[in-house]
N, C-alpha and C positions, 0 to 999 in steps of 0.2 A: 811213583811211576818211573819205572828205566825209559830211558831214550837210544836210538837205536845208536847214536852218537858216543855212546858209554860201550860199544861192545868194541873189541879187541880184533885187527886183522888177521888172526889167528881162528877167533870166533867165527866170523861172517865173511865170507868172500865177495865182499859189496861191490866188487867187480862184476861179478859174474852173475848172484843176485840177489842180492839189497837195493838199497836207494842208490842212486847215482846220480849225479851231476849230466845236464842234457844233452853237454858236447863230449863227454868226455865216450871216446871208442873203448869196448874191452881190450885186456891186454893181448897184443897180437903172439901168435904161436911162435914155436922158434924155428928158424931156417929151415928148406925141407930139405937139409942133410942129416936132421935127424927127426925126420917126417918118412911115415910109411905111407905114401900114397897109390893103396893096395889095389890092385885091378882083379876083378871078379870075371869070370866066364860069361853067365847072366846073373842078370839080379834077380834075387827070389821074389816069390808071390809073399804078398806082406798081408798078413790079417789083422795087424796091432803095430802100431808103431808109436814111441813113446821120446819124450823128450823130456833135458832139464840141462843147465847148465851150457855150454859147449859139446854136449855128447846126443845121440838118438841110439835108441836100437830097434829093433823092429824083431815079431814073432813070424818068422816065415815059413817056407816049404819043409811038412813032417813034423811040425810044433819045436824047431833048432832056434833059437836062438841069434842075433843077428846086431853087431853093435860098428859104429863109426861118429868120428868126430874126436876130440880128447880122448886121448889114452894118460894122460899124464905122467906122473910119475910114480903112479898106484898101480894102474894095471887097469883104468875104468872099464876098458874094452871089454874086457873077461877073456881073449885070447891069450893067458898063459904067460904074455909078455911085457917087460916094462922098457924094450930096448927101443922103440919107437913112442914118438910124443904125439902123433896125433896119423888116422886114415882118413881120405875124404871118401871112400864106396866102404858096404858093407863088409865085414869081418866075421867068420864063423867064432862064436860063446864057445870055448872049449868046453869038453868034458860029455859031451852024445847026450847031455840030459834032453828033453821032451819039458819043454813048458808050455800051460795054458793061459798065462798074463803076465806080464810085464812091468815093469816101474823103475825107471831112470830116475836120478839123484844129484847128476852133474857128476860130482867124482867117484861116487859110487850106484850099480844098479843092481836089483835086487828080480825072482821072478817067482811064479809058484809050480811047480813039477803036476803031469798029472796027476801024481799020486799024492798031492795035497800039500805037497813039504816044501819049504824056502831055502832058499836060495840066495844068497849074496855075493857080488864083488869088489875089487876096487879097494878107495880109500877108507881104513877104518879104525882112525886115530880118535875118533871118540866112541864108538864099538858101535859104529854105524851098521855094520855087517851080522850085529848078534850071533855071532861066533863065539861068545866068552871071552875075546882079547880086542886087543887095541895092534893086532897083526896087518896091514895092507895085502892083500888076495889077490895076484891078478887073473885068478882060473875061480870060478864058482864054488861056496862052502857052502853048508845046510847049516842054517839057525838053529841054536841048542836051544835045547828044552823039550823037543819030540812033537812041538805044536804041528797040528794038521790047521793050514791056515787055506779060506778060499779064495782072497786078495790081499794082496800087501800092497802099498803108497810110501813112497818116499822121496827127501828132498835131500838138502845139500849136508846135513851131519844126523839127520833121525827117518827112522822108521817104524810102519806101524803095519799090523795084519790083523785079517779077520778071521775068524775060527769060523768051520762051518758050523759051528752054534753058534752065529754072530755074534761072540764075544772079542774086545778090543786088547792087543796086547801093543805096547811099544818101547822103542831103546833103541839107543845112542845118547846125542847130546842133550842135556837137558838143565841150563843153566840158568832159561829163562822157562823153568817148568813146561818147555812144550810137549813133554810126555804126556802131561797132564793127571801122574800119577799121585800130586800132591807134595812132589818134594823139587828141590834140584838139585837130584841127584842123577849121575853121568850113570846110564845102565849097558851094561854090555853084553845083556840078553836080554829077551822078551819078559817084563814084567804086567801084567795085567792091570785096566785106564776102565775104573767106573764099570766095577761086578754087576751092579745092579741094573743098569739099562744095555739095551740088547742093537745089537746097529745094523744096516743092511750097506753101509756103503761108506767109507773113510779118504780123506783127501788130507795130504801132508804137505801145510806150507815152507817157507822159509825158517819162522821160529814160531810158528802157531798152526793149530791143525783144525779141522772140523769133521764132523759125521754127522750121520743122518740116521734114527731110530728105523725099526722098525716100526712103530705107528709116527712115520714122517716128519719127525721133529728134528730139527738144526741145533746142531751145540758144537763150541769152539773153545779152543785154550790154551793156552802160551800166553805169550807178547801180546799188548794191547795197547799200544802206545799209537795207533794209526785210528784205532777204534775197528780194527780187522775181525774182532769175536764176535761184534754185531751187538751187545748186551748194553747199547746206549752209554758206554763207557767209556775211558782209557787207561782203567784199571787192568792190571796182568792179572793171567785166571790158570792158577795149580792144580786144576780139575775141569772137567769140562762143563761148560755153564751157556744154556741154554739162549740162544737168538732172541733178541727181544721181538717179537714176531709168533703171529697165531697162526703164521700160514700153513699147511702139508707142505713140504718138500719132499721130492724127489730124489734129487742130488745135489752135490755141491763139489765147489773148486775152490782149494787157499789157494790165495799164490804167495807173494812178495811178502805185503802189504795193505794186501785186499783181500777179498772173500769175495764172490760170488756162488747166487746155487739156482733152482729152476724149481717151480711148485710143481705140484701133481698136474695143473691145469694149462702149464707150461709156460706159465712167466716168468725172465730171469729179473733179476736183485742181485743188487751189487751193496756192501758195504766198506768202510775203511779207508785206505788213504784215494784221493780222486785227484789231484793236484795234475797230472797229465791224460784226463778224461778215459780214465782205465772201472771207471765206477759205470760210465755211459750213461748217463743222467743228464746230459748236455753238460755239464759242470764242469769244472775245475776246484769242486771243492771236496772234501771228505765228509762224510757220513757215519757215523758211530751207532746204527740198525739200516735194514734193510729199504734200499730207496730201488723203484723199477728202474729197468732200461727202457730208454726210450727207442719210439720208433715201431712197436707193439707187434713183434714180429714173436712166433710161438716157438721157445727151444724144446730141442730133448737132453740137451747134455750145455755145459759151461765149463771153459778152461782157465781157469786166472794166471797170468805168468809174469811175469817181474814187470808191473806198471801197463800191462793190455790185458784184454780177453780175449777169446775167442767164443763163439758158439757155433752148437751142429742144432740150425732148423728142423722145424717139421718134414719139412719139404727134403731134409737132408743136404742142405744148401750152407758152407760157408761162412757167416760174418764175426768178424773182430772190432775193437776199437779201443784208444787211449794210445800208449806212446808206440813213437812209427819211425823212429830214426832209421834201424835200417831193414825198415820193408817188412818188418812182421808181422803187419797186417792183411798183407796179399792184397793189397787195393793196387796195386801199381804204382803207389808214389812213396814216399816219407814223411807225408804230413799226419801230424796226430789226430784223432778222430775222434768227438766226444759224445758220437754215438754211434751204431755200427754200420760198419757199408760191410758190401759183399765182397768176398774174396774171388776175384777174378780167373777165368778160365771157363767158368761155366760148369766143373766139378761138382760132383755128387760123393757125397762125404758118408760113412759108416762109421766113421772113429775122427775124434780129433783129439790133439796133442800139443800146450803151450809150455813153451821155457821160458828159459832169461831173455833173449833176445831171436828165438828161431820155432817156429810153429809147422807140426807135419801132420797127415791124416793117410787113411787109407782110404779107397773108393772101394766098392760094392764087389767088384773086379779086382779086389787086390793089390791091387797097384797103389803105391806110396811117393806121396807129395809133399816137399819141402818148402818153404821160403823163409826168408829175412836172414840176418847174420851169419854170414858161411865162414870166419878167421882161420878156424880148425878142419874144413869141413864137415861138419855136423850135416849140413844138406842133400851130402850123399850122392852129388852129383858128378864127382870126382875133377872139383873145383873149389878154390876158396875165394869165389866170388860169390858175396852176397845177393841177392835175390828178393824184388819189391813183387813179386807174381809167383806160383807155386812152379815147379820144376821137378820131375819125374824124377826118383831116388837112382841110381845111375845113368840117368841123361836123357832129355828128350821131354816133349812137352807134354 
């Protein structure tokens, strides 16, 4: 069994999101003289908004595309440009494309076109971008191979899409087999993850992934050193291997470190590392299969992001819980939570969105709401003050 301790800074941006140390702050951006802190006219109507790393982007008015927070030195933004290191308001996705979803990466984000076809930007030194190279993008490329995909998920070096014949392709990094293709081998286009089972919905953690069948079964694979695959183990899995669990799932969330997903009947489960109450099981300990949240509240969806959750209620109601340092749980405080409280505001939720250290949603009404870690602004507020309560995406409550 590898330990996450054996990967390379190169590998893992454990800053950003791996395990981290409790006091230690991500690294702060650099000066804003070489900071774009871009001022928008208005800010668009958000149907999607999508988080990971230090960056959001959001799918807004006319299906345009819409990114703020790290630009880095790739281009995350997809504006064309790498002369700025970071915007706190939205930023127009070059190139007029029309996407119908979204998926942020931290240094790279990737979308699907209405006409079925992917898209990538950003950093793509391990062919995160499936493009064919290891070239950095900072304007949108279409993923080779001609796939017609109807979602794609992706995190901080891989990605993965769904065929609308729900079949699973994925590529980039793949050292710790998170492709799940059975090898660890680095791919730098879309190779095809388990011909034989059919999926309806795909979530890409850190260095382990999960799906969800279409007849409602859970399987994960990568890294398993937290016990994040759920398969009662912390054996690494070069293919995808099935949740130890009879339950129907719905959906599901990698994140860090954890998994979490929601049954058909709407109770979420969390397994993997629990050490800062990110499992919600009251605990502070880890789980190697699926243990409830407690507090017995009915989700429709679950987000896992580096060491917290979040959920979207029945009710369409907010709650998060696990680490809280800066405010990413929208409780109003910074104390960590090892079950879920509500995300404050009194917001009604449509979509929700968890990263490394910053969580956003859209309400009903379109409107886009940030909290916790602003460094870069990723909050969108056109501020780089963090945020323990959600805050309207260019300002206002």
């Amino acid at each position: 069994m590898r330990t996450l301790s054996a990967f390379t800074a190169g590998t893992l941006l454990l800053s950003a999101l791996g395990c981290r140390e409790e006091s230690a702050a991500p690294t702060e951006p650099e000066s804003t003289s070489t900071a774009a802190v871009a001022a928008v006219t208005s800010t668009p109507a958000f149907t999607q908004v999508v988080v990971n790393g230090y960056t959001t982007c959001g799918l807004g008015t006319g299906q345009r595309a819409w990114c703020w927070g790290n630009n880095g030195v790739s281009g995350a933004l997809g504006t064309g440009s790498t002369h700025f290191f970071y915007s706190t308001t939205p930023l127009a996705v070059t190139g007029g494309l029309t996407f119908r979803q979204l998926t942020a990466g931290g240094y790279h984000n990737c979308g699907v076109t209405a006409e079925d076809r992917a898209y990538c930007w950003g950093q793509n030194d391990r062919g995160q971008l499936g493009d064919g190279t290891r070239t950095d993008r900072p304007a949108p490329v279409p993923v080779t191979g001609g796939l017609a995909f109807r979602s794609v998920s992706t995190n901080a070096y891989n990605t993965c899409g769904l065929t609308p014949g729900h079949k699973l392709y994925c590529w980039g990094d793949n050292n710790l087999s998170q492709l799940g293709d059975g090898t660890a081998t680095t791919r730098l286009a879309p190779v095809p993850i388990a011909p034989g089972l059919s999926f309806q919905q795909v979530s890409v953690g850190l260095v382990h992934s999960c799906a969800i069948t279409l007849d409602y079964r859970a399987y994960c694979w990568g890294f398993n050193g937290h016990g994040e695959i759920g398969d009662s183990t912390r054996v690494d899995r070069s293919r995808p291997t099935r949740v130890a669990d009879s339950r129907a799932y719905q959906q599901v969330g990698a994140g860090a470190t954890h998994t979490c997903a929601v049954t058909r009947g709407g109770k979420a489960l969390c397994w993997g590392d629990g050490k800062e109450g990110e499992l919600g099981w009251s605990k502070t300990s880890p789980s190697y299969w699926p243990r409830p949240v407690s507090g017995g509240l009915t989700f429709v969806r679950v987000k896992a992001g580096n060491q917290f959750t979040c959920g979207e209620s029945a009710s369409s109601r907010a709650y998060c819980w696990g680490y809280n340092l800066y405010g990413q749980l929208g409780d109003g405080t910074t104390e960590n939570r090892l079950a879920p409280v509500a995300v404050v505001g009194g917001h009604t939720f449509q979509q929700l969105t968890a990263g490394d250290s910053h969580v956003c949603g859209t309400t009903p009404d379109a409107v886009a709401y940030c909290w916790g870690y602003n460094g870069y602004g990723e909050l969108g507020d056109g501020t780089l003050e963090s945020r323990t309560a959600p805050l309207r995406v260019g300002g206002g409550a």
